[in-house]
C-alpha positions as CSV (number, residue, x, y, z in Angstrom):
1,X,-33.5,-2.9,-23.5
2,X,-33.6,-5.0,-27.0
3,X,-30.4,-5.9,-28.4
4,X,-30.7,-8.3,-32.1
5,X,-34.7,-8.3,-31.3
6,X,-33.9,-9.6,-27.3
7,X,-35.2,-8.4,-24.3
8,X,-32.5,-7.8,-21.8
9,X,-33.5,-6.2,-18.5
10,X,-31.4,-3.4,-16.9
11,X,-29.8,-3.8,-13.6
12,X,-31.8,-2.7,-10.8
13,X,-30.2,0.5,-9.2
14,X,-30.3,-0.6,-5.8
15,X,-28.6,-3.8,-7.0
16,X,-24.7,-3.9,-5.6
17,X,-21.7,-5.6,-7.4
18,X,-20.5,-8.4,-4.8
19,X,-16.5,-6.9,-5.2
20,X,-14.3,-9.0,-3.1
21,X,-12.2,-7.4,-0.2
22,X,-9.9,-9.9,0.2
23,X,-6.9,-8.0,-0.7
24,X,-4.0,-5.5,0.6
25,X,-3.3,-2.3,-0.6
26,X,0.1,-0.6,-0.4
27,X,0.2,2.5,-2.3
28,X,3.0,5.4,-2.3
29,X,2.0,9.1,-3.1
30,X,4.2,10.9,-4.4
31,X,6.5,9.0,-5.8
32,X,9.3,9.7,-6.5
33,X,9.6,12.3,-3.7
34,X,12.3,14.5,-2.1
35,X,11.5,15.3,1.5
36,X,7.8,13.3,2.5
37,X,5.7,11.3,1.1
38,X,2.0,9.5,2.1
39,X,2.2,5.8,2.4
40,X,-1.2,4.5,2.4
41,X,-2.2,0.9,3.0
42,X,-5.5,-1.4,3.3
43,X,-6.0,-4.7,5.6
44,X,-8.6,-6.7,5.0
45,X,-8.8,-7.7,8.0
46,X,-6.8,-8.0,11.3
47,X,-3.5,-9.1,10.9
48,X,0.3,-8.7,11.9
49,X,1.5,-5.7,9.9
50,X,5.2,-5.0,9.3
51,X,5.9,-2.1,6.9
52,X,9.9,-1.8,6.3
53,X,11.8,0.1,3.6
54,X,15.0,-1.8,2.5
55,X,18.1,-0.2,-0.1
56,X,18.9,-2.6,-3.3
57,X,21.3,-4.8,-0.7
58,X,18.7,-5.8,1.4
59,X,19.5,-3.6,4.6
60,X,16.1,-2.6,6.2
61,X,16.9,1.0,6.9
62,X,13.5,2.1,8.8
63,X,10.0,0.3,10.3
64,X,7.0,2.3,10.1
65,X,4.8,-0.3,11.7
66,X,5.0,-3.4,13.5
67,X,2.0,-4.6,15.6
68,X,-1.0,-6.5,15.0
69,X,-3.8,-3.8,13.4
70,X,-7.3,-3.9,13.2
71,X,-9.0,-4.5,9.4
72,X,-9.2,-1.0,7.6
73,X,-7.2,1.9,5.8
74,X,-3.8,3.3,7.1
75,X,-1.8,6.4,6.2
76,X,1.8,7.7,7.5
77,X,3.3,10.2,6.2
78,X,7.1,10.2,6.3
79,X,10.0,11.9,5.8
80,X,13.3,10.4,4.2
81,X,15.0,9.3,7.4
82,X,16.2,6.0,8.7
83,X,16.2,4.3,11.7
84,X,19.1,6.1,13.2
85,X,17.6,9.6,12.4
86,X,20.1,9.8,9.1
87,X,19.0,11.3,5.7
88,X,18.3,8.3,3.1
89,X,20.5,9.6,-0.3
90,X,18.9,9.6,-3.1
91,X,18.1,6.4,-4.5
92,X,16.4,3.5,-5.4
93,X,14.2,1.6,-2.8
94,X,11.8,-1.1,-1.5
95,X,9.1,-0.8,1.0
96,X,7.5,-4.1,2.0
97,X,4.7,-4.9,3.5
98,X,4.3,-8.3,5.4
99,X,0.8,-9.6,7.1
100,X,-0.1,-12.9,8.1
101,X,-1.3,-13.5,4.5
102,X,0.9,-12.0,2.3
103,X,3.6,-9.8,1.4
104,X,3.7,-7.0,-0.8
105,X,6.4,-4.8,-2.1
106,X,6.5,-1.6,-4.1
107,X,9.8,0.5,-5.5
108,X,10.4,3.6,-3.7
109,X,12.2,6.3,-5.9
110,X,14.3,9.4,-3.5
111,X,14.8,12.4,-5.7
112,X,17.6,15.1,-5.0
């Protein structure tokens, strides 16, 4: 390819971009939601995983995970009970998820 009267090659297409995969991934699908909702996560690699969902006081009302898991993708799909097998109200929340390397939150919205 000539750009200006220069040659510029084109990428091979074998050639791979080098991304790195040494982040986490915490996603939530849908959300808001009213009844369940997918919550979908990536480890980079083994690791202590805690995934909690607090209210705007800081009370953890449920814990989806707590164990050491392997590196790859995760998916649970859950309803909007707590710990005690109580509807969550409609609201405002926080799920957090905590590894040996870092912690990662994202705002959970509860529709009527």
């Amino acid at each position: 390819m000539r750009i200006l009267g220069k040659f510029y090659p084109f990428p091979k297409i074998e050639e791979k971009i080098n991304v790195s995969k040494e982040f986490i991934y915490l996603h939530i699908q849908p959300n808001p939601f009213n009844s369940f909702t997918k919550i979908k996560y990536y480890l980079p690699k083994s690791s202590n995983a805690i995934l909690k969902i607090y209210d705007v006081k800081g009370e953890c009302l449920k814990r989806f995970v707590n164990r050491r898991q392997n590196a790859g993708i995760y998916e649970i799909k859950r309803d909007r009970k707590n710990d005690r097998d109580k509807k969550i109200c409609e609201e405002i929340y926080f799920l957090r998820l905590e590894t040996n390397d870092c912690i990662i939150t994202n705002k959970v919205i509860i529709m009527p």
